[in-house]
NUROZA-304267 format. One line per field, with one value per residue: residue number from 1; x negated, y, z negated of N, C-alpha, C, O in turn; residue in three letters. Coordinates in nm, 4 decimals. Layout:
<atoms>
pos [NUM, ...] .
n_u [X, ...] .
n_v [Y, ...] .
n_w [Z, ...] .
ca_u [X, ...] .
ca_v [Y, ...] .
ca_w [Z, ...] .
c_u [X, ...] .
c_v [Y, ...] .
c_w [Z, ...] .
o_u [X, ...] .
o_v [Y, ...] .
o_w [Z, ...] .
code [ALA, ...] .
</atoms>
This chain:
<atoms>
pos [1, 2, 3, 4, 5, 6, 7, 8, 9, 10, 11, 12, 13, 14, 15, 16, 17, 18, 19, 20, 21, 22, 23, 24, 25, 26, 27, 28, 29, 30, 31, 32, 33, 34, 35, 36, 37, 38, 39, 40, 41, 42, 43, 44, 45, 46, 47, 48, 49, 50, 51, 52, 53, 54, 55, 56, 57, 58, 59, 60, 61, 62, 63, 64, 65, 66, 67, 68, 69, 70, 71, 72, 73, 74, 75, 76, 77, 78, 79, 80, 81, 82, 83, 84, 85, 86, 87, 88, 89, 90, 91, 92, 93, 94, 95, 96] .
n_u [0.5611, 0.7874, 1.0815, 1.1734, 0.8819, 0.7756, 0.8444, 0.7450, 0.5066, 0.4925, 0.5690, 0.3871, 0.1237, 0.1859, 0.1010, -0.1532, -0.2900, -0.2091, 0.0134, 0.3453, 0.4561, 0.6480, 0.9084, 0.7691, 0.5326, 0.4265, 0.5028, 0.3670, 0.1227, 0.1278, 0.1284, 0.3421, 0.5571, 0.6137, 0.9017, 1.0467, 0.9842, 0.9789, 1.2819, 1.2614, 1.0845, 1.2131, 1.4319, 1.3121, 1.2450, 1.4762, 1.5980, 1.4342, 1.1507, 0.8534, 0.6557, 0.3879, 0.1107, 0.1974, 0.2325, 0.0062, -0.1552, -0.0694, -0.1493, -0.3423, -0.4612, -0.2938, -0.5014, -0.5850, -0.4804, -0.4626, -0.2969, -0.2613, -0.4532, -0.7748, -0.9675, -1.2488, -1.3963, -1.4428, -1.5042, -1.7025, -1.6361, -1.8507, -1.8092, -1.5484, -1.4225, -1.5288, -1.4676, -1.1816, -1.1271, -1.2581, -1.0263, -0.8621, -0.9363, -0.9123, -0.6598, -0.5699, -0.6963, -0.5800, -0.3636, -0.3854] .
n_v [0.1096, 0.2632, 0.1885, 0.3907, 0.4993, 0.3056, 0.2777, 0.5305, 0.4944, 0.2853, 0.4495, 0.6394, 0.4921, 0.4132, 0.6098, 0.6427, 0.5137, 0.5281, 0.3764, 0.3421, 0.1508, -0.1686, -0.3368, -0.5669, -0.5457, -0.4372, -0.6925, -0.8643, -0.7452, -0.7856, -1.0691, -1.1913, -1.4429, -1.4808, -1.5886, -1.4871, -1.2628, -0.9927, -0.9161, -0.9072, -0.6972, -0.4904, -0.4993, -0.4439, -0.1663, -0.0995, -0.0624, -0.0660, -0.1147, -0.3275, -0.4951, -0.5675, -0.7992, -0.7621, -0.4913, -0.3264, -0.4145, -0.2764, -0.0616, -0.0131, -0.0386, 0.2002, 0.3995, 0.4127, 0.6245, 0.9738, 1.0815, 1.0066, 0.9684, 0.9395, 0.7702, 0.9349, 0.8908, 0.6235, 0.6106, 0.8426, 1.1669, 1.2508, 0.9341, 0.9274, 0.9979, 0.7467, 0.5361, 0.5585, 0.5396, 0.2456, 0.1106, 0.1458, 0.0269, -0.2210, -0.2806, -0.2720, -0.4508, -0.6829, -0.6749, -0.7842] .
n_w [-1.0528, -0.8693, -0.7383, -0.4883, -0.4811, -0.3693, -0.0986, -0.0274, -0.0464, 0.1616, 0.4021, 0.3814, 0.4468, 0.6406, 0.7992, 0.7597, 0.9090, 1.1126, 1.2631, 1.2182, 0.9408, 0.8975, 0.6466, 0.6476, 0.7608, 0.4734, 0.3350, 0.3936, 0.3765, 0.0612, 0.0098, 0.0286, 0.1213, 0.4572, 0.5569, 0.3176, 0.2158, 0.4238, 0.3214, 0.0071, 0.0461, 0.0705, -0.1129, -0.3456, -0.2865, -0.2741, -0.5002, -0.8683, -0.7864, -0.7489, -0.9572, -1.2159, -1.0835, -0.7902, -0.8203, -0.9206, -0.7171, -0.5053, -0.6260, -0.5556, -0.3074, -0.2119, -0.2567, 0.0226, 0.1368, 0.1487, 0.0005, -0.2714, -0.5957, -0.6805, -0.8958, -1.0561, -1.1881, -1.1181, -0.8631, -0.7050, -0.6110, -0.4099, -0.2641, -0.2289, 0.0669, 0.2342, 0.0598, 0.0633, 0.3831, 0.4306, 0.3219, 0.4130, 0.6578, 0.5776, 0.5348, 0.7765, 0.8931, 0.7503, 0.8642, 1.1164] .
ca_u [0.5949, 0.9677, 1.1326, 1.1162, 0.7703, 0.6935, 0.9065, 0.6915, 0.3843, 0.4804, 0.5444, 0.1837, 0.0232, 0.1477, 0.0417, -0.2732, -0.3332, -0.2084, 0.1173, 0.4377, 0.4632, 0.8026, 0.9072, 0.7420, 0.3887, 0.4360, 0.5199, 0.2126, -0.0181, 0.1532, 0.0732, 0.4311, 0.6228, 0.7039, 1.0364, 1.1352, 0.8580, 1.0891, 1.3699, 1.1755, 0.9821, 1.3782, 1.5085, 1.2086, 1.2532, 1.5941, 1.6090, 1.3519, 1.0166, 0.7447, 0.5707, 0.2974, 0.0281, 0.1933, 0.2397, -0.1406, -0.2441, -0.0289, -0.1923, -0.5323, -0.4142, -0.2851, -0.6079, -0.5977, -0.3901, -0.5364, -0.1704, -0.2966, -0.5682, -0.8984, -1.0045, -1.3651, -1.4812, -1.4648, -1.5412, -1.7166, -1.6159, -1.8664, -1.7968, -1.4473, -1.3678, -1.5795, -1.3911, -1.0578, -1.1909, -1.2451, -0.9289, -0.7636, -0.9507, -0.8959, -0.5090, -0.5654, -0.7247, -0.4996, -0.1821, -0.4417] .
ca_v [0.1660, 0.2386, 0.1701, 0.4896, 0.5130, 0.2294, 0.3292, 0.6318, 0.4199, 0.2336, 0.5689, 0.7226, 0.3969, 0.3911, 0.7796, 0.6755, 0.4114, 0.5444, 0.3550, 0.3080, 0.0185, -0.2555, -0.3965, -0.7544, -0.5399, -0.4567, -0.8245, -0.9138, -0.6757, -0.8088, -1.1461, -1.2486, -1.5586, -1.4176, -1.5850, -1.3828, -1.0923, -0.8739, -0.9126, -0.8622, -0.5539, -0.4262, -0.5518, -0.3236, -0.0186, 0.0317, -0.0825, -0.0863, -0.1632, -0.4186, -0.4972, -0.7117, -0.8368, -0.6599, -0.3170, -0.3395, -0.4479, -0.1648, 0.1165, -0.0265, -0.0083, 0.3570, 0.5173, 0.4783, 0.7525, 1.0978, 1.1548, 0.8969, 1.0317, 0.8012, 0.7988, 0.9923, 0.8046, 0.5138, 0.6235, 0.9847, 1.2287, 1.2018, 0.8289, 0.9232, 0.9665, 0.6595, 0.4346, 0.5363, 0.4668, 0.0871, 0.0931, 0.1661, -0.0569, -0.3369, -0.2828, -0.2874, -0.5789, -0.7771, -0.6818, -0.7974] .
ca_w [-0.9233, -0.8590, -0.5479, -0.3804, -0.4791, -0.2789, 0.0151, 0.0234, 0.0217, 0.3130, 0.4943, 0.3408, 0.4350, 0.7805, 0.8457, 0.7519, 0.9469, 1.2176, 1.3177, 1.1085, 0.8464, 0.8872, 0.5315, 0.6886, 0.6907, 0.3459, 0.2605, 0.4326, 0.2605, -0.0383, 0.0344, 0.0293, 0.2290, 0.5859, 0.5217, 0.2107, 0.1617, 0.4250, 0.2377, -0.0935, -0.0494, 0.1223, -0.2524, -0.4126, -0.2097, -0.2779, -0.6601, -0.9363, -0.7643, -0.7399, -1.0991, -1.2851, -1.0117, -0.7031, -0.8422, -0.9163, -0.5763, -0.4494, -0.6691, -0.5526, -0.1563, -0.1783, -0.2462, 0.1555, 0.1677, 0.1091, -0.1153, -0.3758, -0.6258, -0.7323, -1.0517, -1.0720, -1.3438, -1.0742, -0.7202, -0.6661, -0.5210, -0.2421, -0.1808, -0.1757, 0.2027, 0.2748, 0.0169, 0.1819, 0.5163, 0.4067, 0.2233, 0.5607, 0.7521, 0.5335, 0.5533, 0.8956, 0.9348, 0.7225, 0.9311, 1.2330] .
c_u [0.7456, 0.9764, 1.1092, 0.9934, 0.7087, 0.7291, 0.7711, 0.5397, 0.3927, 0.4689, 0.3935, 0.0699, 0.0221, 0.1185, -0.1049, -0.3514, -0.2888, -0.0291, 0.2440, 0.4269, 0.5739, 0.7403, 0.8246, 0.5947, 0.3745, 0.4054, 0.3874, 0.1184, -0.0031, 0.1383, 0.2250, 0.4973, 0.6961, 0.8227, 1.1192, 1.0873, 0.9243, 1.1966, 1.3449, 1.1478, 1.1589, 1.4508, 1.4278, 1.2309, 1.3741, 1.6490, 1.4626, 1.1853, 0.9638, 0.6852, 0.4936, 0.1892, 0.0762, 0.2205, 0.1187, -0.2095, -0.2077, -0.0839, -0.3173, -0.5074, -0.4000, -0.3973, -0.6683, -0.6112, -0.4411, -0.4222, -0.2161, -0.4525, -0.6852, -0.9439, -1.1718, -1.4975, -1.5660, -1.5376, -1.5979, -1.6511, -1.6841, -1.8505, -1.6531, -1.3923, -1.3757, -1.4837, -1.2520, -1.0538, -1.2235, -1.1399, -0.8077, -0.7844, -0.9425, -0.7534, -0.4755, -0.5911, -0.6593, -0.3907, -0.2465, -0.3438] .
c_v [0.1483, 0.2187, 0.2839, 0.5490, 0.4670, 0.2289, 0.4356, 0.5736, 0.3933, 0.3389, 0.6533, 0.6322, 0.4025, 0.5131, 0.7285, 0.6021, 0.4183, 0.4703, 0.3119, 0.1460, -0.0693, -0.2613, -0.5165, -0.6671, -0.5486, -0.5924, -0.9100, -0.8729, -0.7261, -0.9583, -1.2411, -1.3717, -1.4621, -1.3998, -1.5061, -1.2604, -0.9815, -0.8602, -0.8309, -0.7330, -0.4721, -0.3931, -0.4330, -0.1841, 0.0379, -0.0065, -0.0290, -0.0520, -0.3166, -0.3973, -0.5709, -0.6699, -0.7230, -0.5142, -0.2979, -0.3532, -0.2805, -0.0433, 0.1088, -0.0043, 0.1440, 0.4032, 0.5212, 0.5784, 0.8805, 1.1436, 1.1188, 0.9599, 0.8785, 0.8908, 0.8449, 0.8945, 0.6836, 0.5183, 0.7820, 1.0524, 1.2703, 1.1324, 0.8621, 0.8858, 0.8054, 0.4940, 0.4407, 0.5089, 0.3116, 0.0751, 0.0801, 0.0464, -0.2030, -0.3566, -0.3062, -0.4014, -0.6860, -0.7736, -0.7125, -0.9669] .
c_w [-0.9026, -0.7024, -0.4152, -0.3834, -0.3765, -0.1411, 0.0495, 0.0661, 0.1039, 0.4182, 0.4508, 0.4393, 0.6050, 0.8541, 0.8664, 0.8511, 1.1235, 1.2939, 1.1597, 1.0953, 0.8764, 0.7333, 0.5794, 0.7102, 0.5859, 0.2989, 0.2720, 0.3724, 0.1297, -0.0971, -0.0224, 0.1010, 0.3438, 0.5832, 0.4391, 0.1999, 0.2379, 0.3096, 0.0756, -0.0803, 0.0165, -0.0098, -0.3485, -0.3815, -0.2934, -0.4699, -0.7818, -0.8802, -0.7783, -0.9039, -1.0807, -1.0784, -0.8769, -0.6891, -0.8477, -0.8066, -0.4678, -0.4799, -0.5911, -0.3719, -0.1180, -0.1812, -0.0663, 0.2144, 0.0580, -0.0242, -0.2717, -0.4876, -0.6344, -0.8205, -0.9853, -1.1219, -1.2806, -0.9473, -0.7008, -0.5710, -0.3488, -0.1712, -0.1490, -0.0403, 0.2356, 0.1712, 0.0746, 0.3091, 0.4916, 0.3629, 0.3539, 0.6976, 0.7270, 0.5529, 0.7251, 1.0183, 0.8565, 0.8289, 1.0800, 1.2552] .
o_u [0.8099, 0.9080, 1.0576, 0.9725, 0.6259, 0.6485, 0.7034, 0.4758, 0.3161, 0.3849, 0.3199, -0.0327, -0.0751, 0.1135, -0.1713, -0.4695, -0.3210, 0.0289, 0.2216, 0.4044, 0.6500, 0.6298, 0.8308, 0.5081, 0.3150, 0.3038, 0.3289, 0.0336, -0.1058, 0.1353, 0.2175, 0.4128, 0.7970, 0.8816, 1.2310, 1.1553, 0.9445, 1.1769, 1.3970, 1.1742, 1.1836, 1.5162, 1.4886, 1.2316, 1.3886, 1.7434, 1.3978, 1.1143, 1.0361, 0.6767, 0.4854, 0.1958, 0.0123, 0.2288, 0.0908, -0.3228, -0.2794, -0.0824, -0.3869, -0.5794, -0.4627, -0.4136, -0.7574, -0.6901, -0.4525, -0.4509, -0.2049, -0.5542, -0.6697, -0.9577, -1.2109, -1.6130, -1.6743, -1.6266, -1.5022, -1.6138, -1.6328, -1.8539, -1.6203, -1.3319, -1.2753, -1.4539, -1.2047, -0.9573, -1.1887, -1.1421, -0.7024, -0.7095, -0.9574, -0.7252, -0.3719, -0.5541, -0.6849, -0.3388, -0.1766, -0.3578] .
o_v [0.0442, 0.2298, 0.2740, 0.6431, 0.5229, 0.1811, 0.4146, 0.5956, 0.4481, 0.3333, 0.7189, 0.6768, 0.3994, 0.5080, 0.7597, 0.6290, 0.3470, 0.5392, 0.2701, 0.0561, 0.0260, -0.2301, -0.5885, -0.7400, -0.6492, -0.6164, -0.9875, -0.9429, -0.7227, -0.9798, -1.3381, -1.3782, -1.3928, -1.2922, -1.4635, -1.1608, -0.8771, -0.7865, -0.7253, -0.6519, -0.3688, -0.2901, -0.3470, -0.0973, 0.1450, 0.0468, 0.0668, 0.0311, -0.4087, -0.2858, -0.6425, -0.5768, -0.6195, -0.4418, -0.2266, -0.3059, -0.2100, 0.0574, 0.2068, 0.0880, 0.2031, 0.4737, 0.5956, 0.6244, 0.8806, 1.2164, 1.1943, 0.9905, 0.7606, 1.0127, 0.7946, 0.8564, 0.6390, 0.4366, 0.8549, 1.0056, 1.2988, 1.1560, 0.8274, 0.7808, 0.7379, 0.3840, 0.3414, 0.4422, 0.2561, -0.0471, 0.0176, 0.0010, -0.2912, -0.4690, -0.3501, -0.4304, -0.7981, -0.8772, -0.6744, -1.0333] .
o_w [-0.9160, -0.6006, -0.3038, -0.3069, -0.3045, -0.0612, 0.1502, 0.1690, 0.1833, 0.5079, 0.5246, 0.4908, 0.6805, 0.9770, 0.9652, 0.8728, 1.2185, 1.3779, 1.0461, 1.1763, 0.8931, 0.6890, 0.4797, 0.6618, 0.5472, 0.2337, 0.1963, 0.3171, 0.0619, -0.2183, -0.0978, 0.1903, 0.3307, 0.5939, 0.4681, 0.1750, 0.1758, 0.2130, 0.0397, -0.1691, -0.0456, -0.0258, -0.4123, -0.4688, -0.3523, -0.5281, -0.7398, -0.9368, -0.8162, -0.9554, -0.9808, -0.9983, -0.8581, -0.5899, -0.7513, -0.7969, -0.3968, -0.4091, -0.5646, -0.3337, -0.0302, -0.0816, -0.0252, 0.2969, -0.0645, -0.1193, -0.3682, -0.4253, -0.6026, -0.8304, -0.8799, -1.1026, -1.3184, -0.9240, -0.6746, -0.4634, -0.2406, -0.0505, -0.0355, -0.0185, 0.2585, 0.2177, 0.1300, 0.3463, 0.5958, 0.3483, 0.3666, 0.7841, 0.8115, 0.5944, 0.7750, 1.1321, 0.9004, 0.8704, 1.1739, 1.3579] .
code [UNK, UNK, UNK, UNK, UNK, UNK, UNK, UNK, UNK, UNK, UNK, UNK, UNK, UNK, UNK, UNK, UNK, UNK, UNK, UNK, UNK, UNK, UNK, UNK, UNK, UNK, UNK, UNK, UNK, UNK, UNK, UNK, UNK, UNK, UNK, UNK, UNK, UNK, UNK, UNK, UNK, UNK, UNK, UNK, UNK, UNK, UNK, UNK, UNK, UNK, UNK, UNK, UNK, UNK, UNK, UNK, UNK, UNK, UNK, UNK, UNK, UNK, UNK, UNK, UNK, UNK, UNK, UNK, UNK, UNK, UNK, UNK, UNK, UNK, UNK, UNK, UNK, UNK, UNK, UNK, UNK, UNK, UNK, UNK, UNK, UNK, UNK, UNK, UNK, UNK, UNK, UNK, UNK, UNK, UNK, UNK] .
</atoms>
């Protein structure tokens, strides 16, 4: 995930969810230190990206967002909606 990938996530994520994202949700969904995790996902955005463990958590988060595909193989196409609908409400209830 590159940096402005994950920029765009945060803006996908907070469409979906209904209110815009800060970098300090992010850090939270990311299960970062309050203290640094703004800073951090700020450092990600505008360089490189997030790798390893939290690029992974991040691919698995987007399928919130209608932009994001899901693998077939894994989730049908009928459960679809219904797995992004938990996917949303779990993001939602972390940043509770």
């Amino acid at each position: 995930m590159t940096g402005p990938e994950l920029k765009q996530l945060r803006e996908d994520l907070g469409e979906a969810i209904g209110r815009p994202l800060s970098v300090a949700d992010m850090a939270k969904l990311c299960g970062l230190p309050p203290e640094t995790g703004p800073d951090t996902i700020a450092e990600w955005e505008a360089g490189a990206g997030p790798n390893g463990p939290v690029a992974a958590l991040l691919s698995f988060i987007a399928v919130g967002c209608d932009h994001y595909p899901l693998g077939e193989e894994i989730i049908s196409a009928g459960d679809a909606e219904l797995f992004r609908a938990m996917m949303r409400a779990g993001v939602i209830r972390r940043l509770s």
